[in-house]
C-alpha positions as CSV (number, residue, x, y, z in Angstrom):
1,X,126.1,146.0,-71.3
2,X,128.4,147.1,-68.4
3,X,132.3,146.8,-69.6
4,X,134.3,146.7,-66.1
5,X,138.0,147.1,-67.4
6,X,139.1,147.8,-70.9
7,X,139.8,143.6,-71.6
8,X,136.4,142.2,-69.4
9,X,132.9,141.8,-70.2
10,X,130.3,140.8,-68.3
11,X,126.8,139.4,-70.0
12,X,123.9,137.2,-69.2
13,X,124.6,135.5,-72.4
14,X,127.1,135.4,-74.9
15,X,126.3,133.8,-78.1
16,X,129.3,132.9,-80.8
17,X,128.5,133.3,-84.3
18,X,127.0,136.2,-86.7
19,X,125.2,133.8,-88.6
20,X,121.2,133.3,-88.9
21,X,121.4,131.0,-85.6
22,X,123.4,133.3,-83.5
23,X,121.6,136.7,-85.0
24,X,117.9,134.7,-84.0
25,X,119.0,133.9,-80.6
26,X,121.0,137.1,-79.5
27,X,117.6,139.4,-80.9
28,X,114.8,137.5,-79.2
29,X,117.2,137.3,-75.8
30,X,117.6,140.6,-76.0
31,X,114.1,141.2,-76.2
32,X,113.7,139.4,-73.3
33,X,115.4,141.9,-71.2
34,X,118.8,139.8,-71.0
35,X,122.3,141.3,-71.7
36,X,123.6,139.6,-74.9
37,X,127.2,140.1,-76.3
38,X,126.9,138.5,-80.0
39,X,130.7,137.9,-81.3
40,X,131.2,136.7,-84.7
41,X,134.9,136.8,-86.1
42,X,134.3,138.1,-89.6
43,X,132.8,141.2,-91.3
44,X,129.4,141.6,-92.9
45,X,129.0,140.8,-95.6
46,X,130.9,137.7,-96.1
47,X,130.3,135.0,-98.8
48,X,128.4,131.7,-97.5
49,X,126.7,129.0,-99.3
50,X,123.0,128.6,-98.7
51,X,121.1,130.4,-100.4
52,X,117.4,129.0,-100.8
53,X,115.2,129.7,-97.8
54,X,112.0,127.0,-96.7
55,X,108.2,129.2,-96.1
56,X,109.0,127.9,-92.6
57,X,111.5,130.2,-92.5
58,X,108.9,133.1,-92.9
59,X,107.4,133.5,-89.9
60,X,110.4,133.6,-88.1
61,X,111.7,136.6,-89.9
62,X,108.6,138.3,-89.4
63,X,108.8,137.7,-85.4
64,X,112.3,139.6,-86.1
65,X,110.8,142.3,-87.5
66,X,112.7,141.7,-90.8
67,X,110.6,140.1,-93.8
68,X,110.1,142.8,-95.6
69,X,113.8,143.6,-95.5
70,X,114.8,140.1,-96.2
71,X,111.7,140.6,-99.0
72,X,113.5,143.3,-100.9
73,X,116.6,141.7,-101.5
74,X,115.3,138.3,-102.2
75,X,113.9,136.3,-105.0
76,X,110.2,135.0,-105.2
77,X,110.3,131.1,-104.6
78,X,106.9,129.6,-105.1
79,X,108.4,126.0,-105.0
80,X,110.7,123.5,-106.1
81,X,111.4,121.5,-109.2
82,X,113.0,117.9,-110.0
83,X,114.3,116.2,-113.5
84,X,112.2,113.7,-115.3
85,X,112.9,112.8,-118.8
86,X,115.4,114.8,-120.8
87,X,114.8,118.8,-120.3
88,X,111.5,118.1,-118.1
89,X,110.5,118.5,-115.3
90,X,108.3,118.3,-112.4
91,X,107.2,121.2,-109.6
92,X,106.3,120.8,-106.3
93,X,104.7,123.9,-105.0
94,X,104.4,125.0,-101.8
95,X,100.9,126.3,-102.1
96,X,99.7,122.6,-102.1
97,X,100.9,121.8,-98.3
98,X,99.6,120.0,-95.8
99,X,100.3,122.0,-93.0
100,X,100.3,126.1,-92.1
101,X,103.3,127.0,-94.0
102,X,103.5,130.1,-96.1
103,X,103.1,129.2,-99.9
104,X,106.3,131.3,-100.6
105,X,109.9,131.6,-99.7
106,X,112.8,133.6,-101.3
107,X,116.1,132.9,-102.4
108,X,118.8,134.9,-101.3
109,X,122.3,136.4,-100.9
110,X,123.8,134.9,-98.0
111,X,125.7,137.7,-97.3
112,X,123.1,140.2,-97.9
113,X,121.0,138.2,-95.6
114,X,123.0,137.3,-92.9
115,X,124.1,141.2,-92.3
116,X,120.7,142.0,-92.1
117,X,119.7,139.9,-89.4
118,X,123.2,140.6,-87.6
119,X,122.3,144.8,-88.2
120,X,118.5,143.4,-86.9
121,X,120.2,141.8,-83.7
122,X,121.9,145.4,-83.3
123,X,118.8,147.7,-83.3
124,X,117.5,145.7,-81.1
125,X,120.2,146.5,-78.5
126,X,122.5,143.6,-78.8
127,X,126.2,143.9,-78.2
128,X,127.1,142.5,-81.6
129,X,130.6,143.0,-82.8
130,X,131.9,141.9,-85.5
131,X,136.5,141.3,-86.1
132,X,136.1,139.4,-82.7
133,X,137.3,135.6,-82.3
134,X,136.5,133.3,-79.7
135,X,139.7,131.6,-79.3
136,X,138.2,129.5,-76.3
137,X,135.7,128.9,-73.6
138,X,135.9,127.4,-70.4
139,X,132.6,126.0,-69.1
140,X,131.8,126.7,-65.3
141,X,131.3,123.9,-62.5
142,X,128.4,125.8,-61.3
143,X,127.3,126.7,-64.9
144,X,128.0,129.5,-67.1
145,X,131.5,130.3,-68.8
146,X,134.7,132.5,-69.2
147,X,135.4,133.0,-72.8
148,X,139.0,134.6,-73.9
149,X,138.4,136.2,-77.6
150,X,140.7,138.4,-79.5
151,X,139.7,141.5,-81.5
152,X,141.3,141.9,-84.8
153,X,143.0,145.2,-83.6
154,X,145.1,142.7,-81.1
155,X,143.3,143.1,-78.1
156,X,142.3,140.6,-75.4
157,X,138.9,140.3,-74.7
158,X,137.8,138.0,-71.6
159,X,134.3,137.6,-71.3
160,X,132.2,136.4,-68.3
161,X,128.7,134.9,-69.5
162,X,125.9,133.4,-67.1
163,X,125.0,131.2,-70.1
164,X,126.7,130.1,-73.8
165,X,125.1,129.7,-77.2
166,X,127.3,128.3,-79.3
167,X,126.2,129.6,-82.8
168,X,129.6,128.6,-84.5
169,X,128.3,127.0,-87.2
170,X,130.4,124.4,-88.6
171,X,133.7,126.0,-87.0
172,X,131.6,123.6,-84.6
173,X,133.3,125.7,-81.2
174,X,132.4,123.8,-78.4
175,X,131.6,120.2,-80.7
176,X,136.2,120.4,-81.3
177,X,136.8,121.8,-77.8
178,X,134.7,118.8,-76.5
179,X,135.5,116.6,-78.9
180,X,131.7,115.1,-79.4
181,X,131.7,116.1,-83.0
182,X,130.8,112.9,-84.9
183,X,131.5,112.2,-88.5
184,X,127.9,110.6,-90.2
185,X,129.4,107.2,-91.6
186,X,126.0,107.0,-93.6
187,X,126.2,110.3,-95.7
188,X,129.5,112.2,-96.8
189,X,129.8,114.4,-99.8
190,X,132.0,117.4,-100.9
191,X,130.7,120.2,-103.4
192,X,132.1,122.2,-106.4
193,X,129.7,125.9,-106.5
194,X,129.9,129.2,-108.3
195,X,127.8,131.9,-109.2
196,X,126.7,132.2,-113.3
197,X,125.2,134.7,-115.1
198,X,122.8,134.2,-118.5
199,X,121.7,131.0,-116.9
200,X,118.1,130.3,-118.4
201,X,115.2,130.8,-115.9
202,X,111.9,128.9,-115.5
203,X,108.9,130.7,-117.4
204,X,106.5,133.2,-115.7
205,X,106.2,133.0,-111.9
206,X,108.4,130.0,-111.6
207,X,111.6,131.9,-111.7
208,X,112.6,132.3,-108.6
209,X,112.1,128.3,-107.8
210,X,114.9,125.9,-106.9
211,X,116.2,123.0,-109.4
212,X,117.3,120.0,-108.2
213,X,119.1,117.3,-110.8
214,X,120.4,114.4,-110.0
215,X,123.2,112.8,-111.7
216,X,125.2,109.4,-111.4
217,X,128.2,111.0,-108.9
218,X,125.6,112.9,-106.7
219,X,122.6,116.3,-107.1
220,X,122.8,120.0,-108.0
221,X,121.4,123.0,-107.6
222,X,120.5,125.8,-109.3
223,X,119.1,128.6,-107.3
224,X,118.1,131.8,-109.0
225,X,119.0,135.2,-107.4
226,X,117.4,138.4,-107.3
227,X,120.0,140.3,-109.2
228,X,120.3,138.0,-112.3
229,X,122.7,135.7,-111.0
230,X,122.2,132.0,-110.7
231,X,124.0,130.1,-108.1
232,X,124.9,126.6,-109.2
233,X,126.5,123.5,-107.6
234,X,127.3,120.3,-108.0
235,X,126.8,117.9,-104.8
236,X,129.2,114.7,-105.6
237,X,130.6,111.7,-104.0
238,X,133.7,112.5,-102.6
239,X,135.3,109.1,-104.7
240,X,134.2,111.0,-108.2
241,X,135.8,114.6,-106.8
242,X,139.0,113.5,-106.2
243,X,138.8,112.7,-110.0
244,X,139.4,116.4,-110.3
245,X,142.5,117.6,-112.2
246,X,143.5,121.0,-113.7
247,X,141.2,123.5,-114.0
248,X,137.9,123.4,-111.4
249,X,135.7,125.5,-113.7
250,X,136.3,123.2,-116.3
251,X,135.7,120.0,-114.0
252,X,132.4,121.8,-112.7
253,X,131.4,122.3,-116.4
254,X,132.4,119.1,-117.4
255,X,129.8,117.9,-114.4
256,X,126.7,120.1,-115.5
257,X,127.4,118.0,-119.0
258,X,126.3,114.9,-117.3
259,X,122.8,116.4,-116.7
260,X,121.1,117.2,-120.0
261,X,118.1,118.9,-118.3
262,X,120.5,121.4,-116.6
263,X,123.1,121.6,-119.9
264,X,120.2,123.1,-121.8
265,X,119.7,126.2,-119.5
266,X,123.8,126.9,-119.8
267,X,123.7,127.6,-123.3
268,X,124.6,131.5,-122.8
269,X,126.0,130.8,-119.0
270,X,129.3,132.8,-117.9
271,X,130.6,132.1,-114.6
272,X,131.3,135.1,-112.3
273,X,133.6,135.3,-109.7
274,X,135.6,132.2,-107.7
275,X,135.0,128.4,-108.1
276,X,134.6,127.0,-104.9
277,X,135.3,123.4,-104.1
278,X,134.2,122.1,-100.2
279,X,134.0,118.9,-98.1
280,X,130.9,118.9,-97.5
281,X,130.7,116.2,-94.7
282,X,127.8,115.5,-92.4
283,X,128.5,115.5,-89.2
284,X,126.6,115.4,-85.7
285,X,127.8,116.7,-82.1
286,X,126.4,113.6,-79.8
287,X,125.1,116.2,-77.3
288,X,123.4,119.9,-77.8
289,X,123.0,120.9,-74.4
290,X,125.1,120.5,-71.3
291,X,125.5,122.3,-68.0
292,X,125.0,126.1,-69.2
293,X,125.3,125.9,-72.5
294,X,123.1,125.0,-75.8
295,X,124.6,124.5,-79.3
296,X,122.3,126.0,-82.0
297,X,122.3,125.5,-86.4
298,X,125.4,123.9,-87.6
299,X,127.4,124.2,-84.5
300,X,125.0,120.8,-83.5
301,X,124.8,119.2,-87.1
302,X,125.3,119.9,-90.7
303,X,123.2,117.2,-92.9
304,X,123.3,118.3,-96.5
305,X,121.9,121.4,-98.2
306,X,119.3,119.5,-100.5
307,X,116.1,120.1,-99.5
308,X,117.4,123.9,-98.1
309,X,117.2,122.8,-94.7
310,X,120.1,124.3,-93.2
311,X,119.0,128.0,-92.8
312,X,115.6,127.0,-91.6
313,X,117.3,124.4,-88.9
314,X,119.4,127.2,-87.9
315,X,116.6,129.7,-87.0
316,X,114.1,127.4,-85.6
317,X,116.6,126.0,-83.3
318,X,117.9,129.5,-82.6
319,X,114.3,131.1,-81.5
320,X,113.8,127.5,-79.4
321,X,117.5,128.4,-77.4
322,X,116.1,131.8,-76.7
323,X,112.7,130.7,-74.8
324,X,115.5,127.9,-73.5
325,X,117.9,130.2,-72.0
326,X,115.9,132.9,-70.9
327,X,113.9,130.3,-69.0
328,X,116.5,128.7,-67.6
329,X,118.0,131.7,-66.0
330,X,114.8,132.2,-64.8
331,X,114.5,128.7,-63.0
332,X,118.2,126.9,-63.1
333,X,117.1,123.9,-61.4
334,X,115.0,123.7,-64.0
335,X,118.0,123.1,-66.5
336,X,118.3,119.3,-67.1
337,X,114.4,119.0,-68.3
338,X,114.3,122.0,-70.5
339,X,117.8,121.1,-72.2
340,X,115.7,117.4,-72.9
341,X,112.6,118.9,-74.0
342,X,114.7,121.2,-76.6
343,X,117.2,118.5,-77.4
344,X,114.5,116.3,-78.0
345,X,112.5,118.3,-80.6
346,X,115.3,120.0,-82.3
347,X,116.6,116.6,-83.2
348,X,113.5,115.0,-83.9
349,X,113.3,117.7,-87.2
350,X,117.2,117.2,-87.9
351,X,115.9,113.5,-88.7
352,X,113.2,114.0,-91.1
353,X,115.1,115.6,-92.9
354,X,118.1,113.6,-92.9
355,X,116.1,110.5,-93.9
356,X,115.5,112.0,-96.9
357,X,118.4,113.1,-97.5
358,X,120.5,110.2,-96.8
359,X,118.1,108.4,-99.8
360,X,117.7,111.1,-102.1
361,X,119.9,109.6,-104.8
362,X,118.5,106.0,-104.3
363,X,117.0,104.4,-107.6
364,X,113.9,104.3,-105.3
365,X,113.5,107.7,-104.2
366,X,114.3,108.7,-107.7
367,X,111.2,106.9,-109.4
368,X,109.0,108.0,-106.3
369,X,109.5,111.9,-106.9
370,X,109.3,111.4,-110.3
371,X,105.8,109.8,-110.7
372,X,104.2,111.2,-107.3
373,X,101.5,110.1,-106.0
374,X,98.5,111.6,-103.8
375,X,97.1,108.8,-102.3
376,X,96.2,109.9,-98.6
377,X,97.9,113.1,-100.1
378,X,101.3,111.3,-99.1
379,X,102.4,113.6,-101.9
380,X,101.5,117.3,-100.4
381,X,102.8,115.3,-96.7
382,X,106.2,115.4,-99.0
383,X,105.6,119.0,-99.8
384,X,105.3,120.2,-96.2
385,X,108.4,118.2,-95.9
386,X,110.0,120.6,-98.8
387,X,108.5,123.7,-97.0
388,X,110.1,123.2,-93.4
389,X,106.9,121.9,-91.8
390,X,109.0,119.0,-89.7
391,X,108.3,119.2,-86.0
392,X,104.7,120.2,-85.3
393,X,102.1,119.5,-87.4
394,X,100.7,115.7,-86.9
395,X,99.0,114.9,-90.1
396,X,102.0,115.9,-92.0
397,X,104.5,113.4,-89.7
398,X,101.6,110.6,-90.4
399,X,101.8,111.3,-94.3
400,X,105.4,111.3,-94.3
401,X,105.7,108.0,-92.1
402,X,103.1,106.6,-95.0
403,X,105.7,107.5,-97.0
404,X,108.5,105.8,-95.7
405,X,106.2,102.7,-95.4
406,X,106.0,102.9,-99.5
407,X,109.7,103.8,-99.8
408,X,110.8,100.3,-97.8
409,X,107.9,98.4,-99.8
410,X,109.2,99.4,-103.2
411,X,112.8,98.9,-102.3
412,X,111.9,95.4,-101.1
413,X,110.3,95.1,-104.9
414,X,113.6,95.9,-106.3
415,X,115.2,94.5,-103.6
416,X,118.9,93.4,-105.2
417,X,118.8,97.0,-107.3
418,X,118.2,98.7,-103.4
419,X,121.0,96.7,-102.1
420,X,123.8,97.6,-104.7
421,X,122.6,101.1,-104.0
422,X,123.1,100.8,-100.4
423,X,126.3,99.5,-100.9
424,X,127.8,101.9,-102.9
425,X,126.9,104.7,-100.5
426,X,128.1,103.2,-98.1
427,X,131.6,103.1,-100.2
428,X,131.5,106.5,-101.1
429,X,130.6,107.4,-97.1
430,X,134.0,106.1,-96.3
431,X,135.7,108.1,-98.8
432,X,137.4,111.3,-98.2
433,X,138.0,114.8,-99.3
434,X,139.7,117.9,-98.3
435,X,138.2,121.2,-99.8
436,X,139.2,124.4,-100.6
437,X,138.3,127.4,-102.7
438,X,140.2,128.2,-106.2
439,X,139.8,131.3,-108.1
440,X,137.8,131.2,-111.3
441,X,139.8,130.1,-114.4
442,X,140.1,132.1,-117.5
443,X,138.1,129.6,-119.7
């Protein structure tokens, strides 16, 4: 990386954001001989949310030269369990997919995690600095961009790119300075999380798997980390959050009550550290690419963290901008259909999942995860939907269409119980809800 003058920097490309997106994208550009400068405006380690990684995600880290790393700080995750009657509860594990997908994932500390793909992106010669903001960007007629950043010592920075990742996440850098960041009017949610210790674990080699309840207001999560900690969050209609008042452990505790299967596991549960209350709204930029640049993870779109699809979304579209850009620079006339192809795929996966999602606390999808069925193994289809196997694989899109096919004929069975349900999401979509984080209270 050649620095000019004290306050300029010249790069090939220069990707914003230290998260998993940026951190992917800045390591496999560099190893393809490219000059990256990777700013993120933070230090490792920082707190994020998103802790439960997809087998998808597996072979990814191993391209970066970093699974056994991200092994050694993670917890074993086999699969993923949902509430049935009272404390029960069905598993879906991963070992029984359709498609090529590791049987395994781990759970993690995001900020364990994310430093050690950021320190990965560093061995592997990228100019990664961390304390550095991008204040703004200004996109080239004739493609690439000037960037003006400052550094947390007070100095100017003014960076000259051929190309731009934007790997903001949901700081969503170019999606505000374009203003094509779209609110979802189908899906919108805020969350109350923390971190607990002397949660209950599931027996034997099922500790380390996800939880997933569902309650009247919304879902949560309890996620099981290496060190003995669970993290735990409630997902809610924005409508019921507002209901909060006083004291946000308390209101988050007062939550957990409504779920009996999950109140049985906090009998000896403490809470460590801050509450944290977030809008958590879905939102979608209504283009990826343009005229040398490429948004990548949550700079695009943010969904919802259900099925853990965030961190997975992030790095598969991160190692798909690298191959982009590199082959771009390569062949720029070349730009327009390569952007398509990439834009086309990477939302083709952001769908599936958001299907899902967006009907995941239907009365229909409900009774369909609780009594599965493998007819035309529709069911392990679903399960390579859990593991992250969304874009390639052809008999896993055909089982999961099947699916959808069943979902629409057993809503039309229950047709005036699907419509109220409709309805009221559609309510609590147009709700809103400004987060924040608040310390822990003293309980």
């Amino acid at each position: 990386m050649e620095q000019q003058a004290e306050s300029r920097i010249d790069c090939d490309v220069l990707v914003v954001g230290g998260g998993p997106a940026g951190s992917t994208t800045a390591t496999l550009l560099q190893r393809r001989g490219l000059k990256v400068l990777q700013l993120e405006k933070d230090h490792h380690p920082r707190f994020h949310i998103g802790e439960s990684l997809l087998p998808a995600n597996m072979p990814i880290l191993e391209e970066l030269g970093v699974l056994d790393e991200v092994r050694g700080i993670g917890m074993l995750k086999l699969g993923a369990d949902f509430p049935e009657v009272g404390d029960q509860y069905r598993t879906y594990h991963f070992a029984r997919s359709l498609g090529k997908t590791p049987p395994y994932a781990f759970q993690v500390k995001r900020e364990e995690y994310d430093e050690v793909l950021f320190r990965n992106a560093q061995r592997n010669g990228v100019d990664a600095r961390e304390g550095v903001k991008v204040d703004r960007v200004e996109l080239q007629a004739g493609g690439g961009c000037i960037a003006q950043a400052s550094v947390e010592t007070g100095e100017k920075l003014t960076v000259h790119a051929r190309y731009l990742v934007d790997a903001s996440g949901r700081d969503t850098l170019l999606g505000n300075a374009l203003k094509i960041k779209v609110k979802n009017t189908e899906h919108q949610s805020a969350a109350i999380f923390a971190h607990f210790k002397g949660v209950t674990r599931r027996p034997g080699e099922e500790a380390g798997n996800i939880s997933i309840y569902r309650f009247d207001y919304g879902w949560c999560w309890f996620i099981p980390l290496a060190d003995g900690l669970m993290s735990i969050g409630c997902v809610c209609f924005p409508e019921y959050l507002k209901q909060r008042r006083g004291r946000t452990a308390e209101f988050l505790l007062d939550t957990l009550k409504l779920m009996p299967g999950a109140l049985v596991r906090m009998a000896e549960a403490e809470i460590v550290g801050e509450v944290r209350v977030t809008g958590n709204y879905s939102y979608t930029c209504s283009q990826m690419t343009g005229r040398g640049f490429v948004m990548v993870g949550d700079a695009f779109a943010f969904v919802d963290p259900v099925f853990s699809s965030g961190v997975y979304l992030a790095m598969h579209s991160g190692k798909h901008a690298a191959a982009l850009v590199d082959a771009i620079l390569k062949h720029p006339a070349r730009e327009a259909a390569l952007q398509a192809a990439f834009e086309k795929r990477i939302r083709r996966g952001v769908r599936v999942f958001s299907w899902f999602i967006y009907r995941f606390n239907s009365p229909v999808m409900r009774s369909l995860f609780a009594t599965p069925r493998n007819v035309l193994k529709v069911e392990q289809g679903v399960i390579s939907m859990l593991a992250g196997d969304v874009f390639d694989s052809g008999p896993v899109m055909r089982r999961l269409h099947l699916f959808k096919a069943i979902y629409a004929a057993t809503g039309l069975a229950n047709f005036r119980r699907w419509w109220s349900d409709l309805r009221e999401r559609r309510r609590q979509s147009a709700s809103q809800f400004t987060g924040g984080t608040t310390p822990v209270d003293p309980l």
